[in-house]
C-alpha positions in Angstrom: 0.0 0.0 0.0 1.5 3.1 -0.9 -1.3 5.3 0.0 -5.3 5.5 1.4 -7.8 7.8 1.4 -11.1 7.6 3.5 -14.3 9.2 2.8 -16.7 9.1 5.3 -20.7 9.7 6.4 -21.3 10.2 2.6 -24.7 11.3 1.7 -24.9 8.2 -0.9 -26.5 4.5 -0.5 -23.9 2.0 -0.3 -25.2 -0.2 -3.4 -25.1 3.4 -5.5 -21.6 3.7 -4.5 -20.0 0.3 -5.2 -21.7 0.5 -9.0 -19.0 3.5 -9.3 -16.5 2.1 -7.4 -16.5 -1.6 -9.4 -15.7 0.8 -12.5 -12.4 1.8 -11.4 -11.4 -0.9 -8.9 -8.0 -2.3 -10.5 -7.6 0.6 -13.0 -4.7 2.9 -13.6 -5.1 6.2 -11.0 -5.1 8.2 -13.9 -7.7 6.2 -16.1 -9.7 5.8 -13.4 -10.1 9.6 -12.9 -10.8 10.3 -16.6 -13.1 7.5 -16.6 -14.8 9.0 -13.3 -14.6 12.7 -15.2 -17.6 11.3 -18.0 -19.3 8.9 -15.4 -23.5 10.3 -15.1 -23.6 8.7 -11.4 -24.0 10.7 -8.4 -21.2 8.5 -6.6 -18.6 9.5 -9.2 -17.8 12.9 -7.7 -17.5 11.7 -4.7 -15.5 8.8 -5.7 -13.1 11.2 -7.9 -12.0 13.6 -5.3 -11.1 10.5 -3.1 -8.8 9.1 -5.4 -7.3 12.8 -6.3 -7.2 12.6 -2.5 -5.5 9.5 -2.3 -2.8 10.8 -5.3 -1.9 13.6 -3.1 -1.1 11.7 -0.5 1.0 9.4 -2.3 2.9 12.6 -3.4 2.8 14.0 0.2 4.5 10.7 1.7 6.7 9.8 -0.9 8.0 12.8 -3.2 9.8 10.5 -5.9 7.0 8.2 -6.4 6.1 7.4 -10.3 2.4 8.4 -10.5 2.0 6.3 -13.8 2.7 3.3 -12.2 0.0 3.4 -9.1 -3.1 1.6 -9.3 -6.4 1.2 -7.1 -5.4 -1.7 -5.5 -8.1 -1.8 -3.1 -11.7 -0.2 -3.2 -14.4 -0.5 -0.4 -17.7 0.9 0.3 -19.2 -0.2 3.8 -22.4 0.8 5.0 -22.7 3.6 7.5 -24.5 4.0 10.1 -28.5 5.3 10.2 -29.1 7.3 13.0 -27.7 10.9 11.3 -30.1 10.5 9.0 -33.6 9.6 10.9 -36.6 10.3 9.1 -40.0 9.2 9.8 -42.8 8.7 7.3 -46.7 8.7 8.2 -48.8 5.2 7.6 -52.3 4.2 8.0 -53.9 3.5 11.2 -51.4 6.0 13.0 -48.8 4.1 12.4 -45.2 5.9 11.7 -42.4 4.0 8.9 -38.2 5.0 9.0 -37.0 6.4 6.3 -33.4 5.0 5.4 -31.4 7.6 4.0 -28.0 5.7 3.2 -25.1 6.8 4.2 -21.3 5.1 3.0 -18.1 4.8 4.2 -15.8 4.4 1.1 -11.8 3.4 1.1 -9.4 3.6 -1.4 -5.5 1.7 -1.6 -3.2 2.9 -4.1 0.0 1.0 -4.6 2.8 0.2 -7.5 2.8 -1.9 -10.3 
């Protein structure tokens, strides 16, 4: 692992995210982010900046480091937790329905080829 970036508490439902994040898993940093750039998801935004994120750091840790040659070696999206996001919704005979509002924790590795 040369570097990791960490987003999380997004504002996006897990299954949303990993759609964008199975694009890019395995991909070139740099194709990844032009692939990201034309991507019509709401994830790929998100997504993007983490693994511009996760460049810089690279850069930040190790100056010499050949950005070419790193790759998404590892992408996760794990479910966050509910309770930020409570929302109740009215139902017959009084009765009261939560709302999920999903909410992701996504991870990104970068390493060498």
């Amino acid at each position: 692992m040369i570097s990791e970036a960490k987003a999380k508490f997004q504002r996006i439902s897990p299954r949303k995210a990993r759609m964008v994040i199975n694009l890019v898993r395995g991909r070139d940093a740099s194709e990844a982010l032009q692939i990201l750039e034309f991507t019509p998801k709401a994830a790929a935004p998100i997504v993007r900046k983490l693994i511009a994120s996760a460049l810089a750091n690279a850069r930040q840790l190790s100056p010499d480091v050949d950005q070419d040659s790193l790759y998404i070696s590892k992408a996760t999206v794990d479910k966050g937790p509910d309770s930020h996001m409570r929302r109740w919704r009215p139902r017959a005979m009084g009765r009261a329905t939560q709302v999920v509002k999903g909410v992701s924790h996504i991870n990104i590795e970068l390493d060498e080829r």
